[in-house]
LUMKOLTI-820139 format. One line per field, with one value per residue (C-alpha): residue in three letters; residue number from 1; x, y, z. Coordinates in Angstrom, 3 decimals, always signed. Example, Ala and Ser with C-alpha at 12.3 -4.5 7.8 and 13.67 -1.06 7.14 Angstrom:
2
rest <- ALA	SER
nr <- 1	2
u <- +12.300	+13.670
v <- -4.500	-1.060
w <- +7.800	+7.140
//
This chain:
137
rest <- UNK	UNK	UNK	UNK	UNK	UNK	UNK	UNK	UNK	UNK	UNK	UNK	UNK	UNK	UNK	UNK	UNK	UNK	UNK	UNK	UNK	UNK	UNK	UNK	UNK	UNK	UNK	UNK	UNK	UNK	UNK	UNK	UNK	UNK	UNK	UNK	UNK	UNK	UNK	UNK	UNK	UNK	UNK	UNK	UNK	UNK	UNK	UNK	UNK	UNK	UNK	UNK	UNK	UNK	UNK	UNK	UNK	UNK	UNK	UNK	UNK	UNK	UNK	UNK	UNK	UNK	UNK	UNK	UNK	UNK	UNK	UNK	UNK	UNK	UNK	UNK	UNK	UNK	UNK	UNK	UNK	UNK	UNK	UNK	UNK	UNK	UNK	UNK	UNK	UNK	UNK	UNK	UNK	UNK	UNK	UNK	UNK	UNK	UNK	UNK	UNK	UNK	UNK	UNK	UNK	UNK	UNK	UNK	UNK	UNK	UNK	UNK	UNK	UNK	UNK	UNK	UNK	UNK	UNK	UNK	UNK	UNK	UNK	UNK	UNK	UNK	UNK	UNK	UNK	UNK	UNK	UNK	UNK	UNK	UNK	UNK	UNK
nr <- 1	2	3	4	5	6	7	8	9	10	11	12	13	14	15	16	17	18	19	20	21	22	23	24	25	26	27	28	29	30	31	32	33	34	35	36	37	38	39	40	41	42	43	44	45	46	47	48	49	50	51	52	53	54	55	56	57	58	59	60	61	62	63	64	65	66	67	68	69	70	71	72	73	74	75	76	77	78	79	80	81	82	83	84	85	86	87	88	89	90	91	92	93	94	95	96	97	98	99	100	101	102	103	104	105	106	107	108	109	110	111	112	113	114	115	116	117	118	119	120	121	122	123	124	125	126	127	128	129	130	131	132	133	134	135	136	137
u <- +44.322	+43.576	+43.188	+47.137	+48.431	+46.471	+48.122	+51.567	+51.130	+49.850	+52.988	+55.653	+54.464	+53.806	+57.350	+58.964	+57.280	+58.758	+62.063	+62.144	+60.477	+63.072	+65.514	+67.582	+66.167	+67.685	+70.630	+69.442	+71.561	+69.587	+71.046	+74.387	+72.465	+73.027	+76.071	+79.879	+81.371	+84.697	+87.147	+86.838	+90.624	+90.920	+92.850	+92.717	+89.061	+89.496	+89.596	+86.304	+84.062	+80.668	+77.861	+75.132	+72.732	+75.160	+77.952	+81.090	+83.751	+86.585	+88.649	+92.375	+92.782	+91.606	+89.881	+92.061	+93.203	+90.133	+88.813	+85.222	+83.328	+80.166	+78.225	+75.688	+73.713	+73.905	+72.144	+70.514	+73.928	+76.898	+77.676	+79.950	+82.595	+83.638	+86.592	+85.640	+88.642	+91.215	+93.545	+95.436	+99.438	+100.425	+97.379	+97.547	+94.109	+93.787	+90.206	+88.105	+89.030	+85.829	+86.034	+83.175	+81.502	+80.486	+78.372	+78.149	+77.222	+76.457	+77.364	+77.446	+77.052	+79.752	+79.621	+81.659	+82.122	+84.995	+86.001	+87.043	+89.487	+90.315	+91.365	+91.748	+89.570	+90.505	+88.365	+86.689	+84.929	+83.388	+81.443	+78.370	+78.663	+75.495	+73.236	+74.974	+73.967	+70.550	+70.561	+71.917	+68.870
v <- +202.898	+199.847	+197.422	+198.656	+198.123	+194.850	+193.642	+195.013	+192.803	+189.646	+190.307	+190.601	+187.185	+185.405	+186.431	+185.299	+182.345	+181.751	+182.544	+180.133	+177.582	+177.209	+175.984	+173.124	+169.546	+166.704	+164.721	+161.267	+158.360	+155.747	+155.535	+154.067	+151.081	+149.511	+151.303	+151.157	+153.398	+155.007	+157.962	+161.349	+161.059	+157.278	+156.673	+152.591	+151.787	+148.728	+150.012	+150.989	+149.972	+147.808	+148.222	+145.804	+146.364	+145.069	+144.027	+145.942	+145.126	+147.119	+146.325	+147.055	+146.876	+143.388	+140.879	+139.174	+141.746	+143.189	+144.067	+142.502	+143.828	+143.782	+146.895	+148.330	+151.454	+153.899	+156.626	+157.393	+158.408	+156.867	+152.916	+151.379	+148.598	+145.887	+143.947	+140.021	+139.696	+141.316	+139.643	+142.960	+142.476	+144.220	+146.276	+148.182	+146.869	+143.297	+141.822	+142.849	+146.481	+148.824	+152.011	+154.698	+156.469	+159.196	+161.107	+164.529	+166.694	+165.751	+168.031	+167.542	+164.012	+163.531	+162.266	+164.256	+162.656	+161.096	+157.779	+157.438	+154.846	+155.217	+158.791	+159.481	+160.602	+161.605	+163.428	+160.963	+161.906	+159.355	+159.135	+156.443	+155.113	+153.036	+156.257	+158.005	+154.720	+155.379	+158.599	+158.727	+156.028
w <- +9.815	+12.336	+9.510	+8.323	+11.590	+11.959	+8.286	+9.110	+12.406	+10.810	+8.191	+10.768	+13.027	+9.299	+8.337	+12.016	+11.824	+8.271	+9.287	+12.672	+10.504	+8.255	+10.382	+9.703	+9.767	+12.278	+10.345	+9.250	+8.647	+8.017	+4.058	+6.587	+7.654	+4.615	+2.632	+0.829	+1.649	+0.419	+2.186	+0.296	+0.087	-0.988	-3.963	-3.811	-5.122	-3.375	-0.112	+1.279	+4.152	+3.931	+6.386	+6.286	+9.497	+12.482	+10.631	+9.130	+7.210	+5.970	+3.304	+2.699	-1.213	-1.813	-0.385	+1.283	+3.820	+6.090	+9.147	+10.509	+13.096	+15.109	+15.160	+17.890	+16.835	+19.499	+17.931	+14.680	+13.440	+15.795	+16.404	+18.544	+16.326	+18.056	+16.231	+15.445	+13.014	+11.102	+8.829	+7.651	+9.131	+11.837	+12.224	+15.839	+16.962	+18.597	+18.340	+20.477	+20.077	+20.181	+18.043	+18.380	+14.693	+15.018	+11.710	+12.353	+8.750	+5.298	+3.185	-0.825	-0.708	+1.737	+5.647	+8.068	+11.485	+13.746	+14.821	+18.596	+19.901	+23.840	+24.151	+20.914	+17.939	+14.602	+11.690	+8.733	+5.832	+3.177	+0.386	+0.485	-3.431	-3.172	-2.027	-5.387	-7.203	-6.471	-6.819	-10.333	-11.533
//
C-alpha cells in the first residue's frame, strides 16, 4: 500500500512538472538582424523592407523610391528607426523622424508586432522571405 501511494505521488509531481515545463519558450528575433522582409498583405513584390544589422531600408516598388534609416536594437525583438533619407514624394515623415518596432508573435512563419510613431501605433505583420529561403533548402 505505501509503495502505491509513494508511485501515485512521484506520478502526480512527474506529471506537474511536465505540464509547467512545457511552457512556451521566449520569442527570438535574431533571424531580423539580417532579413527582407515583405507585409502579409503586400501585393507589389517590389515593396518590402531590408534589414542588415543597423541599417534599414524600405522600398516603395522600385528602387528608386525608398526610405533609409539607422537602426538601434533596443531589445532582442524591438529597434528604434531613425530616418537618414527618403526619396519617396510627399511622404509624411521628415528625416530625422524616429519610429519604434515592435515584434511581438510569430506565428506560421509570420511576425506580428506594431510600429510606433509619437502617439500613435498601428498593427504590422510580415513575412521574412530569406528565413523561408533557408528553410525550404
Amino acid at each position: 500500500m505505501k509503495i502505491s501511494k509513494t508511485l501515485l505521488t512521484t506520478g502526480l509531481i512527474l506529471t506537474a512538472t511536465a505540464a509547467f515545463a512545457q511552457t512556451e519558450k521566449p520569442l527570438s528575433c535574431k533571424t531580423l538582424r539580417h532579413s527582407k522582409l515583405v507585409a502579409v498583405d503586400e501585393e507589389d513584390e517590389h515593396r518590402y523592407v531590408l534589414i542588415r544589422g543597423k541599417k534599414h531600408i524600405e522600398y516603395f516598388g522600385d528602387k528608386k523610391r525608398y526610405i533609409k534609416s539607422n537602426i538601434k536594437w533596443t531589445s532582442d525583438c524591438s529597434f528604434k528607426a531613425t530616418m537618414t533619407e527618403c526619396t519617396v514624394p510627399d511622404f509624411p515623415l521628415k528625416v530625422g523622424a524616429v519610429m519604434l518596432v515592435q515584434f511581438e508573435t510569430y506565428k506560421k512563419g509570420v511576425w506580428h508586432g506594431k510600429v510606433t510613431i509619437g502617439d500613435e501605433s498601428v498593427p504590422i505583420e510580415y513575412v521574412n522571405v530569406e528565413e523561408k529561403k533557408k528553410n525550404n533548402k
